[in-house]
C-alpha positions in Angstrom: 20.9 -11.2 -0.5 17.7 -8.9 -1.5 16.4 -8.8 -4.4 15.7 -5.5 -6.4 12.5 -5.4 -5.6 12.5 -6.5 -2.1 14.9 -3.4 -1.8 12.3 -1.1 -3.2 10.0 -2.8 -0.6 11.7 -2.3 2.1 12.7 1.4 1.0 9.0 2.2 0.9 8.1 1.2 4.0 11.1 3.1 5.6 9.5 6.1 3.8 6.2 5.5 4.9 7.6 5.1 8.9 9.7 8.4 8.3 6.4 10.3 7.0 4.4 9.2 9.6 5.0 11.0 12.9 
């Protein structure tokens, strides 16, 4: 299981991947 802030991790660096072209 992740933890709530592994989540957030994670999320961010989808983010970022999706920003960048």
């Amino acid at each position: 299981a992740l933890d709530k802030s592994q989540l957030g991790d994670v999320i961010r660096q989808k983010e970022q991947k999706l920003d960048c072209p």
